[in-house]
C-alpha positions as CSV (number, residue, x, y, z in Angstrom):
1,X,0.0,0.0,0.0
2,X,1.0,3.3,-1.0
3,X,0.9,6.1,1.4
4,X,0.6,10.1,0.5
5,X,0.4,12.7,3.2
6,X,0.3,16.6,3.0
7,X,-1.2,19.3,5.2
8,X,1.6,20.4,7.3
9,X,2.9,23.4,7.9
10,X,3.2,26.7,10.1
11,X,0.8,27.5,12.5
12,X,1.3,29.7,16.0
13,X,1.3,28.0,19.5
14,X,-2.9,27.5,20.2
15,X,-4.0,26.8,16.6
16,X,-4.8,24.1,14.5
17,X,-4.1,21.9,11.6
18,X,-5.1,18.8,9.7
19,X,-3.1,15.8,8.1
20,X,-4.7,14.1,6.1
21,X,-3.0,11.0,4.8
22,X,-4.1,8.9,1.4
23,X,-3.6,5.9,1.1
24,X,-3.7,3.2,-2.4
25,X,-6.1,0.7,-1.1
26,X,-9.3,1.0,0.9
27,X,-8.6,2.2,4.2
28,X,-11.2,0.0,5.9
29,X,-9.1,-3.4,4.4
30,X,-6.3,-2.2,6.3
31,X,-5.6,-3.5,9.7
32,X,-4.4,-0.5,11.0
33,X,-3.5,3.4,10.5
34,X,-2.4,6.2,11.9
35,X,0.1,9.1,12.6
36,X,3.8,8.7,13.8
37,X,6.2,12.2,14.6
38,X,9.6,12.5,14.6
39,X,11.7,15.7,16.4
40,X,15.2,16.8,15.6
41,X,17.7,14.6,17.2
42,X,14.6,11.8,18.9
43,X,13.0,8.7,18.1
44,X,10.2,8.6,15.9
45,X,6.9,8.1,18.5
46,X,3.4,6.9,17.5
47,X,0.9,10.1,17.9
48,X,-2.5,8.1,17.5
49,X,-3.5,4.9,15.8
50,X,-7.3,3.7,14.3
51,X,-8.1,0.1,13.9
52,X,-9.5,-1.0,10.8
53,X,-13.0,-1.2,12.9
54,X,-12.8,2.2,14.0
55,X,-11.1,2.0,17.5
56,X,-8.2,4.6,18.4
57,X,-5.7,5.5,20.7
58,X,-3.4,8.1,21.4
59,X,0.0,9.0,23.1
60,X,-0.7,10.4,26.0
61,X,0.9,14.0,25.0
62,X,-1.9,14.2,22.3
63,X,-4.9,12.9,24.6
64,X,-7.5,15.5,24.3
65,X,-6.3,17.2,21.2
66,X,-5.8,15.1,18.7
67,X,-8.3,13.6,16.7
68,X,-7.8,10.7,14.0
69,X,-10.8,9.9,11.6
70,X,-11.1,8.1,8.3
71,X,-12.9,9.1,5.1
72,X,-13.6,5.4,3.4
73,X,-15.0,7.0,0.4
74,X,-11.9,9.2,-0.6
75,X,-9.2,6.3,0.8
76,X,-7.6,8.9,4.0
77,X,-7.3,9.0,6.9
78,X,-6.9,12.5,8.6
79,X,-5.0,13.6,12.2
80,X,-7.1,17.2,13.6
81,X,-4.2,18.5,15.6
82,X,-6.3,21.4,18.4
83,X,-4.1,23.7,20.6
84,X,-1.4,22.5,18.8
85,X,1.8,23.2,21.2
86,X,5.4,24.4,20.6
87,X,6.7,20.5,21.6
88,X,4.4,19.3,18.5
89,X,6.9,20.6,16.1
90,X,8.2,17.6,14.3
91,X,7.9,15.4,10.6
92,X,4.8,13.3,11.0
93,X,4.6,10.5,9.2
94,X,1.3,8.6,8.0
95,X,1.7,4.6,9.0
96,X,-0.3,1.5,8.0
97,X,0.0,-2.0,9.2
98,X,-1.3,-4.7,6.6
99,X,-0.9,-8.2,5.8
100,X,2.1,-8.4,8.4
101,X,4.0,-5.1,7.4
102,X,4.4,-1.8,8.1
103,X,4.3,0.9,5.4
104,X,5.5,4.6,6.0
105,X,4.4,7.4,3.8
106,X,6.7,10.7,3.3
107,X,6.8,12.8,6.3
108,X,4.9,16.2,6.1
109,X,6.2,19.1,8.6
110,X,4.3,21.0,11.3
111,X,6.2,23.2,12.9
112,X,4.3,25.6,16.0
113,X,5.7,28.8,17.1
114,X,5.7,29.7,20.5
């Protein structure tokens, strides 16, 4: 499965954004997706995941803030980042887990001024 996500970018310390990642094969086949992050100089950390029936979950830092939801119609799955903070400036990266693999797609920037 081919993964394509876009909707990063610049926003200030309280606002918001949405990822929305696409993905090459019906997103309710797929076992599982969701949103990874990676910061400068750190390990790359799950942000949220959705189960293929709909269930999520969320690192803790994101709890409250974060939402994932899936458009089955148009293939994506999107991440609603609310009261985005400073320490959520990183690549995020859309992830998939199908058939016994992982698949990654590019990473897409947010970046939050304080």
């Amino acid at each position: 499965v081919q993964l394509q996500a876009s909707g990063g970018g610049f926003v200030q310390a309280g606002g918001s954004l949405r990822l929305s990642c696409v993905a090459s094969s019906s997103v309710n086949s797929i076992n599982m997706m969701g949103w990874y992050r990676q910061s400068p100089g750190k390990q790359r950390d799950v942000v949220g995941i959705m189960s293929n029936l709909g269930s999520t979950t969320y690192a803790d830092s994101v709890k409250g803030r974060f939402t994932i939801s899936r458009d089955d119609a148009k293939n994506t799955v999107y991440l609603q980042m609310n009261s985005l903070k400073p320490e959520d400036t990183a690549v995020y990266y859309c992830y998939a887990y199908w058939l016994g693999r992982n698949y990654w797609g590019q990473g897409t920037l947010v970046t939050v001024s304080s």
